[in-house]
Every structure is written in C-alpha cells, then in structure tokens.
N, CA, C and O of each residue as an XYZ file, in Angstrom:
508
protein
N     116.202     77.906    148.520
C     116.770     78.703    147.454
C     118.209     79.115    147.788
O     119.098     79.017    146.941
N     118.465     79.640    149.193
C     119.773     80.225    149.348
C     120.697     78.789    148.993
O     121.458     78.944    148.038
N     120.726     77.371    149.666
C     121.258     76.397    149.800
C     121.460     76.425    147.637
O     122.535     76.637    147.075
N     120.744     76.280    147.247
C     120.191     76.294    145.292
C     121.648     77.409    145.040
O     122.658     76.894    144.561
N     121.659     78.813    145.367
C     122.298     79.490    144.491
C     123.718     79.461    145.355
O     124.687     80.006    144.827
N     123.858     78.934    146.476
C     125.787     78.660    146.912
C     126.190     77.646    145.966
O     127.343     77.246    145.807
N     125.005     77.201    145.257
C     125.747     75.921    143.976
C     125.589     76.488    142.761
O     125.745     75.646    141.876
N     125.274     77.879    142.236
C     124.549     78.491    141.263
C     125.739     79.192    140.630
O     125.561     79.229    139.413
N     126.992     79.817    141.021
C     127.831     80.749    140.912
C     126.906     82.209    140.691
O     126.419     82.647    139.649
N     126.869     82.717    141.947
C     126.266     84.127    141.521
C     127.575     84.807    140.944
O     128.756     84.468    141.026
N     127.052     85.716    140.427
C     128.060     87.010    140.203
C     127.785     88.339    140.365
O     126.733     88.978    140.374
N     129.342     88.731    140.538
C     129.334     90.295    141.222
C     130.904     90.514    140.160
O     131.732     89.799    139.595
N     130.626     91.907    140.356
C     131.881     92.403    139.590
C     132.909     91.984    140.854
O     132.791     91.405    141.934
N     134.364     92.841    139.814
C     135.830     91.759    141.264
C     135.770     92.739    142.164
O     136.194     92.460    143.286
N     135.140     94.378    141.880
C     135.485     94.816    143.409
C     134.837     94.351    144.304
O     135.241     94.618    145.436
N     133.617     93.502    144.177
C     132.642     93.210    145.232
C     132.445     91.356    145.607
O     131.603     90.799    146.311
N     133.670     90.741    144.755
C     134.568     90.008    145.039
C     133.793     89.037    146.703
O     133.107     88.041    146.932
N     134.460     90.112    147.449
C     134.757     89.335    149.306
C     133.178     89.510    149.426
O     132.736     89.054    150.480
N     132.216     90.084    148.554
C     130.243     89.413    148.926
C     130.185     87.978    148.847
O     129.678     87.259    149.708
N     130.842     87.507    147.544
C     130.423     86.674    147.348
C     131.426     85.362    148.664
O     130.756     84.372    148.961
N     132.599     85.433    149.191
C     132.508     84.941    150.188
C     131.882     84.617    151.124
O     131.685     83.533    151.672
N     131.388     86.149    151.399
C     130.623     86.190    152.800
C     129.186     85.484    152.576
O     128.318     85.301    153.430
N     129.165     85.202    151.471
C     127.920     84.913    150.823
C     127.712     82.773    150.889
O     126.833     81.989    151.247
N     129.210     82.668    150.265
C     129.427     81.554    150.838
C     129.081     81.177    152.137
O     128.107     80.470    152.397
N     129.858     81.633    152.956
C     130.092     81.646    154.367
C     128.532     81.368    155.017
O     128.216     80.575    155.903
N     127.668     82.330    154.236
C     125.968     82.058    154.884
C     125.978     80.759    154.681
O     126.043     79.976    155.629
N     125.900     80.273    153.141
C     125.290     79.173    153.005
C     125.838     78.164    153.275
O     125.333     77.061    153.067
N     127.087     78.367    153.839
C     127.700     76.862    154.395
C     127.287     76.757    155.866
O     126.986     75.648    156.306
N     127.250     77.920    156.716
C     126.551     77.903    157.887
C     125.489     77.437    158.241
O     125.298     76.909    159.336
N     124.367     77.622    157.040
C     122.877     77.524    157.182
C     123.036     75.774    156.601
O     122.207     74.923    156.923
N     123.869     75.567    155.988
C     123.583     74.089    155.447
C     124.529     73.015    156.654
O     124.677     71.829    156.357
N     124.923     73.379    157.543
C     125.750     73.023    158.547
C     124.598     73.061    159.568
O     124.430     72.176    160.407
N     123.837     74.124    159.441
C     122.601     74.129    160.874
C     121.598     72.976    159.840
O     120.530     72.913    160.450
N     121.568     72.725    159.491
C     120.111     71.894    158.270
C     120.805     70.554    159.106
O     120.132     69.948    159.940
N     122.399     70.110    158.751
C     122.537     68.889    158.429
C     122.552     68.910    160.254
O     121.906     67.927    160.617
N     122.955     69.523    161.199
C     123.089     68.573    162.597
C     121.458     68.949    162.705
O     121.409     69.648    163.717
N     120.236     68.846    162.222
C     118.901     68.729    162.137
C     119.070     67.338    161.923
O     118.996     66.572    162.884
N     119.286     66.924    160.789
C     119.460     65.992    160.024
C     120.185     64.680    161.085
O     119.549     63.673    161.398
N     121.358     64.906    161.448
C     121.837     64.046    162.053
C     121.168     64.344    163.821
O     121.514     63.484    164.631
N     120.606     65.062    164.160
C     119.522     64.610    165.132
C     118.616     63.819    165.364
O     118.296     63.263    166.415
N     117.962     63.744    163.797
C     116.739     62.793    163.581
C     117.427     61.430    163.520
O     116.886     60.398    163.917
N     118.475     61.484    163.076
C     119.280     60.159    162.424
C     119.297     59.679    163.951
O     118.635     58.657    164.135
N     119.872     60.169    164.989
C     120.515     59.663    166.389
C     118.755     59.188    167.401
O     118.541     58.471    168.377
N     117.970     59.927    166.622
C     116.513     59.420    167.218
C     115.674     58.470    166.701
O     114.523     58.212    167.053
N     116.405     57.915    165.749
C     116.180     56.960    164.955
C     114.803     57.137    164.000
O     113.822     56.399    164.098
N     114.909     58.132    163.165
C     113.686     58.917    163.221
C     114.695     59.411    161.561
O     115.664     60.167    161.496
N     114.020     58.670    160.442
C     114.594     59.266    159.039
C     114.228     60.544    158.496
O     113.042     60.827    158.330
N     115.410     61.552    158.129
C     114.916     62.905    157.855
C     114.146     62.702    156.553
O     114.401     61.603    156.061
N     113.359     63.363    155.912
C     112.652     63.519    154.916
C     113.599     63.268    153.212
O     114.803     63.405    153.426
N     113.413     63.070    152.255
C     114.239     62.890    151.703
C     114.196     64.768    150.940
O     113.298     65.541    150.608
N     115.538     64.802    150.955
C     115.654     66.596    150.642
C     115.148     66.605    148.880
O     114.436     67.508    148.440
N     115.617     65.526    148.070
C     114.831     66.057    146.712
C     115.780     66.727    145.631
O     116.991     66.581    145.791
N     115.555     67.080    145.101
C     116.165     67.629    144.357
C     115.582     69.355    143.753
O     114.435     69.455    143.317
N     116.395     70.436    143.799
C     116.136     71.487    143.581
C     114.396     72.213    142.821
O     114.105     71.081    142.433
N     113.578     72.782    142.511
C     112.602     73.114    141.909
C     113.245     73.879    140.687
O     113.801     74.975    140.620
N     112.944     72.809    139.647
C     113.234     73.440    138.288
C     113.415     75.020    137.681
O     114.138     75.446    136.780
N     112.242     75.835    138.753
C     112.477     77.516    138.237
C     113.737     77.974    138.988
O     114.208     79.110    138.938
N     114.229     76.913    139.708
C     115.642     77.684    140.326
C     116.272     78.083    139.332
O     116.690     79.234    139.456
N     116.611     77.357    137.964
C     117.414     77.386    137.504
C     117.816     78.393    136.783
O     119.001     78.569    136.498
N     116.634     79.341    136.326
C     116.809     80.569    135.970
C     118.068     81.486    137.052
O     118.676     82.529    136.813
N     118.096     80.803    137.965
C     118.898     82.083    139.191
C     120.817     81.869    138.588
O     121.786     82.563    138.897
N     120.772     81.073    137.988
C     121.906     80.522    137.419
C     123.123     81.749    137.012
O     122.598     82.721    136.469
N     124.253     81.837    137.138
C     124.677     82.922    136.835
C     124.117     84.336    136.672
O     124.080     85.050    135.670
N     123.824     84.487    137.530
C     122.979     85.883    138.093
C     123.165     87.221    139.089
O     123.108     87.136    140.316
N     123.378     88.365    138.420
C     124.247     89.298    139.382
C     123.481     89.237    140.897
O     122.322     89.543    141.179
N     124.431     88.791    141.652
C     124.374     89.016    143.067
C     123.255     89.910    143.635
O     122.192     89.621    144.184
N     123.945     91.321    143.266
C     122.558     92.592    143.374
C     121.598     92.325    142.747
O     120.822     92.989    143.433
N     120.988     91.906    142.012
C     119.652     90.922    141.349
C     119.246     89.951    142.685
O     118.173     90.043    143.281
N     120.257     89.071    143.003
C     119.581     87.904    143.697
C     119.235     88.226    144.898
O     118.278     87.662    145.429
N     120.097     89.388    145.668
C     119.709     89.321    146.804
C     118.834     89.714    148.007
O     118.989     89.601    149.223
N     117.492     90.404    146.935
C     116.300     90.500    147.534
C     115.529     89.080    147.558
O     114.800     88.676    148.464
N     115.800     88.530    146.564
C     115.403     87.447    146.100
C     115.111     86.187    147.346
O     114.143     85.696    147.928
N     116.553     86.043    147.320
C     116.930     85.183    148.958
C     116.555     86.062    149.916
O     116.129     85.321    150.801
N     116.465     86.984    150.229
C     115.872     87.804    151.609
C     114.592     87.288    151.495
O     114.121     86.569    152.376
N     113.964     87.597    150.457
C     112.174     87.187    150.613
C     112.165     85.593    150.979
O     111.461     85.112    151.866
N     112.996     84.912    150.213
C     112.503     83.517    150.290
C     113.486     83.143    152.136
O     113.133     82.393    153.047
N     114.196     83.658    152.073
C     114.629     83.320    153.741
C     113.809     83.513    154.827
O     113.593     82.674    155.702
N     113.186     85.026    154.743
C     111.865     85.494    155.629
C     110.395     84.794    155.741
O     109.441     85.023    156.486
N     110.610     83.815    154.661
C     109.361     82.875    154.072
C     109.621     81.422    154.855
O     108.920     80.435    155.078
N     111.007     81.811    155.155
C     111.625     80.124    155.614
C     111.270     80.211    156.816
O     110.603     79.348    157.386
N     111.797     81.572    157.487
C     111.440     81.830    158.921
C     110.517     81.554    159.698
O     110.376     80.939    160.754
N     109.648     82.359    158.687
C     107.587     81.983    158.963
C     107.029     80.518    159.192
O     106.325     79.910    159.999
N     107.587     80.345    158.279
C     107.030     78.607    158.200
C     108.158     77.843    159.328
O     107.838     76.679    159.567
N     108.745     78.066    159.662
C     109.225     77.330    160.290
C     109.163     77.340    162.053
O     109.352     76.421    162.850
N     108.793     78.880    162.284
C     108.664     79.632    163.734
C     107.504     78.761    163.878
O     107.307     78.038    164.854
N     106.515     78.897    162.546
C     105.204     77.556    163.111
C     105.125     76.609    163.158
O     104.243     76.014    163.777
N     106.216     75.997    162.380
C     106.266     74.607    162.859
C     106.982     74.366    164.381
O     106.862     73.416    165.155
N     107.539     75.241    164.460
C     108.201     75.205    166.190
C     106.938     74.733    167.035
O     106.884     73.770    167.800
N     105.813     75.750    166.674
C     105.038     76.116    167.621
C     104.561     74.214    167.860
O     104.603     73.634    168.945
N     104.217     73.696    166.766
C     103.609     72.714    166.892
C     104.787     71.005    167.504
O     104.688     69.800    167.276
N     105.670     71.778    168.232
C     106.688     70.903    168.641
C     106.646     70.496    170.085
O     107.112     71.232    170.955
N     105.984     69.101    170.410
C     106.055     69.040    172.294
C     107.402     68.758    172.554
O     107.848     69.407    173.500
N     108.483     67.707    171.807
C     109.268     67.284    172.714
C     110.483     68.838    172.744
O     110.733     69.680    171.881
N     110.879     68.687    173.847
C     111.832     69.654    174.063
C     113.263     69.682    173.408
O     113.765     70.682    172.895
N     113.767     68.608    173.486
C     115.162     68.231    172.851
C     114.711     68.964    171.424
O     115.077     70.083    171.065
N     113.848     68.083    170.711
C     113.669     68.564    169.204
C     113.523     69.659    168.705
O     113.944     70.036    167.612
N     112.408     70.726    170.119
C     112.497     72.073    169.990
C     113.337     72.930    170.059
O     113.232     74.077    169.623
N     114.435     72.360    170.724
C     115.971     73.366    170.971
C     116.695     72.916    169.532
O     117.481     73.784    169.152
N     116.631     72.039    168.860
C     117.243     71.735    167.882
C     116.912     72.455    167.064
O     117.823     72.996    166.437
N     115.246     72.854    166.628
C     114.748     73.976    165.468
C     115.043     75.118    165.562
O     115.435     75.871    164.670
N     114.766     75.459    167.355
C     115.288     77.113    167.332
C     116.721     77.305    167.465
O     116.901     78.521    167.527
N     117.700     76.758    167.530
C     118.687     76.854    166.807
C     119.285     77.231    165.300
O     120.073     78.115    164.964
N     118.499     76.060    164.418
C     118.049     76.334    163.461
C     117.473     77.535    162.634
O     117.774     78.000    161.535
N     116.503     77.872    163.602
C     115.643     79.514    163.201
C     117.171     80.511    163.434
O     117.638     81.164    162.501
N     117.755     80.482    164.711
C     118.396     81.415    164.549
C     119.592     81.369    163.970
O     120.311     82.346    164.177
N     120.062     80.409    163.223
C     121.216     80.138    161.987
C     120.234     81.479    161.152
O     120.525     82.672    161.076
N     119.159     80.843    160.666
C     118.358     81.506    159.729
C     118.006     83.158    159.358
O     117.812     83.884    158.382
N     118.079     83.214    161.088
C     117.604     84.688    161.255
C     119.351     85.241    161.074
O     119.432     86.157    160.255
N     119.954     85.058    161.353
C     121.918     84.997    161.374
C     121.854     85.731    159.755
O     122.061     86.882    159.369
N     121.452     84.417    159.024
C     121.566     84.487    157.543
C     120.837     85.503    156.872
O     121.359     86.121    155.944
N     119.620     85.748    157.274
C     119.047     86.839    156.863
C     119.391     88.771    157.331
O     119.148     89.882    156.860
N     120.081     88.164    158.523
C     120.350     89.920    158.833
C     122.021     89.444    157.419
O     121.899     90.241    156.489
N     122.777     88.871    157.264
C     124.142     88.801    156.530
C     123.635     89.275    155.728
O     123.904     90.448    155.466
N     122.335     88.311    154.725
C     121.491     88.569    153.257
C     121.704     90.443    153.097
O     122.201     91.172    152.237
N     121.071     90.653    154.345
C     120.388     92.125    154.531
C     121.371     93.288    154.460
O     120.943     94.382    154.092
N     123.008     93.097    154.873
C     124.066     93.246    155.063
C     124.776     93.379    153.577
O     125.237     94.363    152.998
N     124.683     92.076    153.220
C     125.168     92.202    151.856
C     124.271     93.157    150.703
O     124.928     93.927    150.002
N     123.343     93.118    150.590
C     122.492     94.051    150.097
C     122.457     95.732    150.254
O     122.176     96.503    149.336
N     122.775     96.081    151.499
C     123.004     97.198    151.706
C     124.646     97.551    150.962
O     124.967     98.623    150.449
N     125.253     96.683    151.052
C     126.681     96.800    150.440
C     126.677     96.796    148.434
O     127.640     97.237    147.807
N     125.740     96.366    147.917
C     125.599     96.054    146.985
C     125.433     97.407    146.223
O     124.738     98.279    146.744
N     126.069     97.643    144.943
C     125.590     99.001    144.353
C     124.473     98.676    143.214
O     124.471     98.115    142.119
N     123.756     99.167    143.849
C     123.021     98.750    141.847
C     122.528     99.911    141.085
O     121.995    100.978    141.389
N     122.955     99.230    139.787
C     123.250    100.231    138.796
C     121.576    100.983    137.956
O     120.513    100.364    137.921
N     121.712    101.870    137.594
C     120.706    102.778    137.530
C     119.850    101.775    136.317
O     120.549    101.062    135.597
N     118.502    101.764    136.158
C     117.292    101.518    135.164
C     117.756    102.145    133.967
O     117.999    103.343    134.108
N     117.888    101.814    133.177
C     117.977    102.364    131.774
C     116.264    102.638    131.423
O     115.923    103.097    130.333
C-alpha cells in the first residue's frame, strides 16, 4: 500500500507541504530496500516473484488527505512487518537472511517516519 499511494498524490494543505516529502522520501527508501531484494534473487539466479499489479480497492486512496491516510499505511506497514519477521523465521540460508532483515528494518525505519508524520499531522475536528 505505502509503495500504491507514493504513486497516488496524497494531499495535505501547503503548510504541511515538507510531509508530503518526507513522505516521499519513505517510499523511495522502502522501494530501494524491495528492489536490492530483488536484485539479490536476480544475482542467485533465483527469479523474484512477479510484483503484479496494485489491488483494485487501492484506488479509492487516490487523492486523499494525508491525515486520512496515515493510520492507514501504519496499520498496513505493521501488517508487513508481521508477515515478514515470519517469513525470516523460516529462512536457513544466511546470506538471504541478512538480506530480509535489512529489509525489515528499512520497514521498521518507515513505520517509526509513518508514526512521525502522523503525530505532525493536525486533524480537523468531526463535524
């Protein structure tokens, strides 16, 4: 999902502007830790999975205030975490395992930023 909405244009009003950088900044990081995954498997001669194309209910996230989305991506990042700390578990070779937990901790990186930006976020009262 986070990788889905760095292509989504979130929005934030202009004072809150430099979120949506920093916001960038996650998802180019986290898609920078994905791809030397990617080009690991490639060098082990070992084809990465084919990535697919987005899940159709993304698309609702589409121009969507920032402060809206960004519990959103916290849950689904903490979801990424989970599933993925277990797939660690089930990893013998070593090389491959330093490659995921790397990975995890891009992830965990991205989720304290998520968590960061959120606290920065004002949101506006329930009518």
């Amino acid at each position: 999902m986070l990788l889905y909405i760095g292509d989504s244009f979130p929005w934030t009003a202009n004072a809150l502007a430099p979120d949506l950088v920093t916001m960038r900044r996650l998802v180019t990081r986290e898609a920078n830790a994905i791809s030397t995954v990617g080009k690991y498997l490639v060098r082990q001669r070992i084809t990465p999975p084919p990535y697919g194309s987005y899940p159709s209910g993304f698309t609702s996230c589409n121009f969507i205030d920032l402060a809206f989305l960004l519990p959103r991506l916290m849950a689904a990042q903490d979801l990424s975490i989970v599933a993925l700390t277990a797939d660690i578990e089930h990893i013998p070779e070593p090389e491959a395992k330093k490659q995921l937990v790397a990975l995890l901790e891009v992830k965990r990186s991205t989720l304290a930023g998520l968590a960061a930006l959120s606290s920065s976020q004002s949101h506006p009262a329930s009518a």
